[in-house]
C-alpha positions as CSV (number, residue, x, y, z in Angstrom):
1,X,180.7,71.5,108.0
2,X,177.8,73.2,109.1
3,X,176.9,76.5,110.9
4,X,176.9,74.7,114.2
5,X,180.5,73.8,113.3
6,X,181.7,77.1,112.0
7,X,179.7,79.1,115.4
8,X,181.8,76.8,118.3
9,X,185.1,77.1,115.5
10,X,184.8,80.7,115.7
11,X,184.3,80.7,119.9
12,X,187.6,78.4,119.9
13,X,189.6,80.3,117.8
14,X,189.4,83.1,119.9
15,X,189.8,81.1,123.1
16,X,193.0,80.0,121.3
17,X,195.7,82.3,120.4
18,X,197.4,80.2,117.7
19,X,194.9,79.3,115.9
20,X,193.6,82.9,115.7
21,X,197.5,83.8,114.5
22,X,197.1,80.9,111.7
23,X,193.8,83.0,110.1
24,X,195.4,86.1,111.0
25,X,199.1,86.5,110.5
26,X,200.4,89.0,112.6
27,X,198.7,91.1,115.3
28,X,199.7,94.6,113.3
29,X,197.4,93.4,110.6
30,X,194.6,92.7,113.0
31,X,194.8,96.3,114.5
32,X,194.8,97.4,111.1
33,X,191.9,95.4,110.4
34,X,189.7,96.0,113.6
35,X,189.7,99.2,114.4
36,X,188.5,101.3,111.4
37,X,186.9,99.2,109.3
38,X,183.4,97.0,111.3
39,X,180.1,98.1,112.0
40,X,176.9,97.3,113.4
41,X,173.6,97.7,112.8
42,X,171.9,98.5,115.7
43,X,168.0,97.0,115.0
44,X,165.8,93.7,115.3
45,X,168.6,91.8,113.6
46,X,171.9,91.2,114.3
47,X,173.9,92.5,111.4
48,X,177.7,94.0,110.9
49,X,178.9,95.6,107.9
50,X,183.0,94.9,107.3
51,X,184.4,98.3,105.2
52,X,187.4,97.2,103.2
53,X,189.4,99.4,100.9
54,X,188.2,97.5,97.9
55,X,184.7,95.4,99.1
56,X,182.1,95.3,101.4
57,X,180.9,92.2,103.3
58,X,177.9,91.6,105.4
59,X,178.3,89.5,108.6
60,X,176.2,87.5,110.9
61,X,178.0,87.0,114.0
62,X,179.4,83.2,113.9
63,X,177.5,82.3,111.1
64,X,177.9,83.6,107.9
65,X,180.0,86.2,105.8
66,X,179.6,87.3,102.4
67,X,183.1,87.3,101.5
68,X,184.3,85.0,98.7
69,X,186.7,83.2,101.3
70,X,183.8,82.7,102.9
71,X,181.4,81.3,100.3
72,X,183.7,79.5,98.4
73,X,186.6,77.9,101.1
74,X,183.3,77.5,103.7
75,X,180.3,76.8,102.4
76,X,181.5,75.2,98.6
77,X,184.7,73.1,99.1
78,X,184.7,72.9,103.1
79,X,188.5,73.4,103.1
80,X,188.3,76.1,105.9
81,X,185.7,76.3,109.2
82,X,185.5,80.1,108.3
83,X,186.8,83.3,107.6
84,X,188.9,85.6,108.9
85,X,186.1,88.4,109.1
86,X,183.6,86.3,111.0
87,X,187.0,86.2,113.7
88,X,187.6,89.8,113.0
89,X,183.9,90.4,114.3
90,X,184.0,88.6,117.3
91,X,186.9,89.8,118.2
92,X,185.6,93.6,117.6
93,X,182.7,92.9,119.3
94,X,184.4,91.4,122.3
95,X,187.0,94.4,122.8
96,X,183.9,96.7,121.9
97,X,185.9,98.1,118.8
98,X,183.5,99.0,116.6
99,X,180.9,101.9,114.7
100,X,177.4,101.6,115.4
101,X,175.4,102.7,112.0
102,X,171.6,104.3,112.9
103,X,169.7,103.2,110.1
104,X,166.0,103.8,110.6
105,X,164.5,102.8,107.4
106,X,164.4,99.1,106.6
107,X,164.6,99.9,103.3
108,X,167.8,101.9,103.9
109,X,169.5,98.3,104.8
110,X,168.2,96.3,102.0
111,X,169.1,99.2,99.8
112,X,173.1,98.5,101.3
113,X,172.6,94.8,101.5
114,X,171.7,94.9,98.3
115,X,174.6,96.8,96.9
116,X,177.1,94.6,99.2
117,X,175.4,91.1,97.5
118,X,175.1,93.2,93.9
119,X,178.5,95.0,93.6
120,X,180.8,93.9,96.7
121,X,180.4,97.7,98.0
122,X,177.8,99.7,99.4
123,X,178.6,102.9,98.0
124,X,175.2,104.1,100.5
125,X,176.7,103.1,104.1
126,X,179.7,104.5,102.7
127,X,178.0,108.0,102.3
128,X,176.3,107.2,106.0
129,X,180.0,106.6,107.5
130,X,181.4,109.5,105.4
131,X,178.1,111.8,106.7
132,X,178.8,110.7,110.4
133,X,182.2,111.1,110.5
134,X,181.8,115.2,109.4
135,X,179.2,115.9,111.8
136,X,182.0,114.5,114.6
């Protein structure tokens, strides 16, 4: 499997409401999942940020994820085409569901894709999100 193979698996599953129903089981959960939780970085590169309650994941649209389902299902024993964030995000992005972060400083984002790779959670864009959301 390749990334060719896991960008066209991602732009049929969402052309194809069963198989988007087999990643994600019921449409409550992807609600649940959608709407509070992705963001994107708005800069030369196309990078989103998925906020769970317990880990971080950084996501390249059709391409990669830095979930374990991801690097271990995907990329190790080629058991799965990909994961469900990476449908989570094009779905978001499609339905225009999503935070946009401002991050000026590049070294602002490595600083949180650091964290994300180090610890699993970006205890920085947290602070961003938890900034943002006070000012309104």
């Amino acid at each position: 499997m390749s990334v060719k193979d896991t960008y066209e698996y991602v732009l049929k599953a969402l052309s194809d409401p069963s198989s988007l129903d087999r990643v994600v089981k019921s449409q409550a959960l992807l609600k649940k999942m959608i709407k509070p939780r992705l963001l994107f970085y708005r800069g030369d590169t196309n990078i989103w940020f998925y906020i769970g309650t317990r880990y971080d994941h950084i996501i390249v649209p059709r391409t990669y994820c830095s979930c374990k389902e991801f690097l271990i299902n995907v990329m190790s024993r080629k058991k799965k085409l990909v994961c469900k964030h990476l449908l989570i995000q094009e779905l978001s992005e499609k339905t225009s569901n999503y935070r946009v972060v401002e991050i000026s400083e590049p070294s602002l984002l490595y600083k949180i894709i650091n964290e994300i790779l180090d610890m699993n959670i970006s205890p920085t864009l947290r602070k961003l999100l938890y900034v943002r959301e006070e000012r309104g």
